[in-house]
N, C-alpha and C positions, 0 to 999 in steps of 0.2 A: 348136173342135177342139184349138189347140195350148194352153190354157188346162185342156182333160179330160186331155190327154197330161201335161202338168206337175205335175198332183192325181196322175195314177195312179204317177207315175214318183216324184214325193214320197209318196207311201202307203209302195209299195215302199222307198224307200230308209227310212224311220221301221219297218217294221218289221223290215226287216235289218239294222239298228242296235241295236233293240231283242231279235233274237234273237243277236246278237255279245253283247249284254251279260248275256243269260243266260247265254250260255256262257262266256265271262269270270268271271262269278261260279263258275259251277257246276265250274270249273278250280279255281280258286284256291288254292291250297296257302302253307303260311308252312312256307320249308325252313329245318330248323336243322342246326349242326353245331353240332362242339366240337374245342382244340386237342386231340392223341392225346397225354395227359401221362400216361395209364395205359392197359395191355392194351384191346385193344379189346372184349374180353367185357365187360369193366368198365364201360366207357363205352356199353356200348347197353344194361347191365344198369341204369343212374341214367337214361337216357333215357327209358327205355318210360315210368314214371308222369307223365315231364313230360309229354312227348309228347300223353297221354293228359287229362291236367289243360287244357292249351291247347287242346287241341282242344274242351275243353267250354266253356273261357272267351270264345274268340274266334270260335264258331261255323264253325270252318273248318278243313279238314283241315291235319293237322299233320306233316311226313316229317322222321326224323330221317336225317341221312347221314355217317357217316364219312370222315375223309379221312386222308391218307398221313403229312403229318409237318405241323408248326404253319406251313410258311409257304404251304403249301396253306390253309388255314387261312383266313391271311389273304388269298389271293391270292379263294380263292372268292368271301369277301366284298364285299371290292375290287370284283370282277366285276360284282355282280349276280348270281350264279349260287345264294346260298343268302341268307337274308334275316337271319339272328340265329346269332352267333356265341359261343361260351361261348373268352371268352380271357382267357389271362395278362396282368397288366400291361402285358409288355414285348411280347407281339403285339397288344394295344391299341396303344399307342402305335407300331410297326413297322403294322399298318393305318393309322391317322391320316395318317403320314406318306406313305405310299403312295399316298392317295387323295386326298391335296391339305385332309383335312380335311374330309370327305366321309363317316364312320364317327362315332355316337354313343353311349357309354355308355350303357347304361338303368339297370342295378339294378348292386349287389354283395352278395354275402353281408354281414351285421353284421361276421363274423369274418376279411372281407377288407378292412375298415378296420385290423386293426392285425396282421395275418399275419408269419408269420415263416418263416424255413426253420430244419432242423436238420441239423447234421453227424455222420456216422453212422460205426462201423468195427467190426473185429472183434480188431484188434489191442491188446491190453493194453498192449500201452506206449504209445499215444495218449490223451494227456490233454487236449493242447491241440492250439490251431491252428499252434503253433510245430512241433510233432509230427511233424508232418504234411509237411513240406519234405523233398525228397530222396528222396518215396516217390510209388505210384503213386496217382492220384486220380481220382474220375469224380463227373463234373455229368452232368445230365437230357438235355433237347432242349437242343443252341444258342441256339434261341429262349424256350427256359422261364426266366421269370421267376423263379419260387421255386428251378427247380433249375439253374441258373447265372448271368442277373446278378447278382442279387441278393446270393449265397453268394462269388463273384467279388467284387463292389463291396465285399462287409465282408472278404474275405480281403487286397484291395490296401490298403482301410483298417485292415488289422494290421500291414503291411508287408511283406506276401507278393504274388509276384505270381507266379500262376499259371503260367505258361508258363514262365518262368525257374528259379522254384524248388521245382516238382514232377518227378519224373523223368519222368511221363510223364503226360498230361491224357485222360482218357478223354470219350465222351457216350455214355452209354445208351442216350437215348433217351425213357426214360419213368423218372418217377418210384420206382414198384415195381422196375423194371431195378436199378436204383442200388440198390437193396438186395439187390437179390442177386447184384449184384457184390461186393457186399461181402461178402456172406456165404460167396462162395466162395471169397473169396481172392484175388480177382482185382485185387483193389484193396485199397490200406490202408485210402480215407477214401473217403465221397461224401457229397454234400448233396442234401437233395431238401425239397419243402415238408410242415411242419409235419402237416396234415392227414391224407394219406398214410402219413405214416408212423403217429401213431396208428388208423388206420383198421387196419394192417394189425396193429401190437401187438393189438385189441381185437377182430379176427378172429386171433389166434393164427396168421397167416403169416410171421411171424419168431420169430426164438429170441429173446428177449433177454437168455439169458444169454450167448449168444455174441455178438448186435449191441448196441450201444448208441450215445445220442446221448453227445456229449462237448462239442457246444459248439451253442446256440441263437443265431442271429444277433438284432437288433434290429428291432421292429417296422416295417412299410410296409406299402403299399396293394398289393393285390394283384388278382385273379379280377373279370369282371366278364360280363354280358351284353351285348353290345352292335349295334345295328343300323348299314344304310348310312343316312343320311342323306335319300335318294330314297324310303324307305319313308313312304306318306302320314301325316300327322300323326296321323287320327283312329285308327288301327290300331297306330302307335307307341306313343301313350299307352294304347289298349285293353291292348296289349302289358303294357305297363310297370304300370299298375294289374293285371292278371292276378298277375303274380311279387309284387307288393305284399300283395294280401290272401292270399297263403299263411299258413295258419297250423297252429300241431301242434292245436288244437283240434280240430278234424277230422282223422278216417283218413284219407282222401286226404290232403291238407295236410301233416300226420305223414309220410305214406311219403316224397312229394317232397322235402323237408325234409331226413328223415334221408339220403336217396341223395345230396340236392346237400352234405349234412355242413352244413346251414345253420341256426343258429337263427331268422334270417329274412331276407329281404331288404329293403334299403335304398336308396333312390334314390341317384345318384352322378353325375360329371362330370367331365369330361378334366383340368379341375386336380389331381383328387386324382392323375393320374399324369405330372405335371413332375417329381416327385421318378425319378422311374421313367426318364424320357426322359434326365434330366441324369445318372445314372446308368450309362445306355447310354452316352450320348456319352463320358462319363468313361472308360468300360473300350475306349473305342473300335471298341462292337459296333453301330452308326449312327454 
């Protein structure tokens, strides 16, 4: 009898285990976000193809979700609360530290091995970065990589230091913002990343007879994808081969491509953003 009790009570528990893992499976979602370094039309506008490419890759539903400003961003990640994060350098590395080390790179753009930012104005007598001192100025998010350590880190390495010798330091916010601060007058000068701003010269949403770049910073590592750490391996790499074989050879491949502004992507690793960290630490933003 207590040997029939023990068969029936194991039947039962193998197959409620077995119906937890179907439904386990049958949940499963892989959440992404991305830092908000452009309008949020923008960013669910380049999402939907990913979105839709992953979900064919990885056989599993894909949700993209917006969030408030980049240290959301990283905070979600951190959490466990979204699984793949589309982040700047400098909120790579602001994750990293957060999590103890916990956050791994996957891919980067080709074009965010040697990225750059540009300084932008609408004032004709801005030639240079010397120019530029005593007037007003605006960077991106606090946390954006392309649109203020970075543009910060090469303006301390002119001999400008920000705070001191701008009359007044603005943040935008987003990338696009920064341009049209500028264009309004709001501002003498702003920097924002490279990308962007060609995106928006070749959609015609600047003048550029009235904005222009005046000064290109030096290249650095920039943009990357990257997950928590806790994400099982064989789904990390599924992951990470997915973004690998995009190609423009194919219409799908092509769309995503052109919305992430990628010629393709390329495997990558937390060294490539010590230059990034030390950086930080330098301007004394970690």
């Amino acid at each position: 009898m207590f040997h029939r009790l023990m068969s029936r009570a194991l039947r039962a528990a193998v197959v409620a285990a077995a119906f937890a893992a179907v439904g386990a499976h049958a949940q499963q979602v892989l959440r992404v976000t991305a830092i908000p370094d452009e309008s949020p039309t923008e960013l669910a506008r380049k999402a939907a193809p990913l979105v839709k490419y992953l979900e064919s890759k990885l056989g599993m539903k894909v949700e993209y979700t917006p969030v408030t400003d980049y240290a959301a961003a990283v905070e979600t990640l951190v959490t466990r609360k979204i699984d793949l994060a589309w982040f700047g350098g400098f909120t790579f590395v602001q994750a990293n530290i957060r999590s103890g080390g916990q956050v791994i790179p996957l891919v980067q753009r080709e074009e965010d091995q040697k990225f750059r930012s540009v300084f932008v104005t609408a004032d004709p007598a801005v030639r240079s970065l010397a120019d530029i001192k005593g007037r007003d100025f605006s960077f991106g998010s606090q946390s954006s990589t392309s649109g203020h350590l970075m543009p910060r880190s090469f303006l301390m390495q002119a001999g400008i230091e920000p705070d001191r010798d701008f009359r007044r330091v603005a943040y935008s916010g987003a990338h696009d913002a920064t341009v049209a601060a500028v264009a309004a007058g709001k501002v003498a000068a702003g920097a924002l990343n490279i990308s962007v701003w060609e995106k928006l010269v070749a959609d015609k949403k600047v003048d550029t007879e009235r904005v222009r770049v005046f000064y290109t910073t030096p290249a650095y590592y920039d943009y990357n994808w990257t997950v928590h750490a806790q994400m099982p391996a064989a789904l990390r790499e599924k992951l990470k081969a997915a973004f690998l074989a995009l190609s423009r050879d194919s219409a799908e491949g092509r769309e995503v491509l052109e919305l992430q502004r990628a010629t393709r992507f390329v495997p990558t690793s937390p060294d490539n953003y010590k230059g990034i960290e030390a950086a930080a630490r330098a301007a004394g933003l970690i």
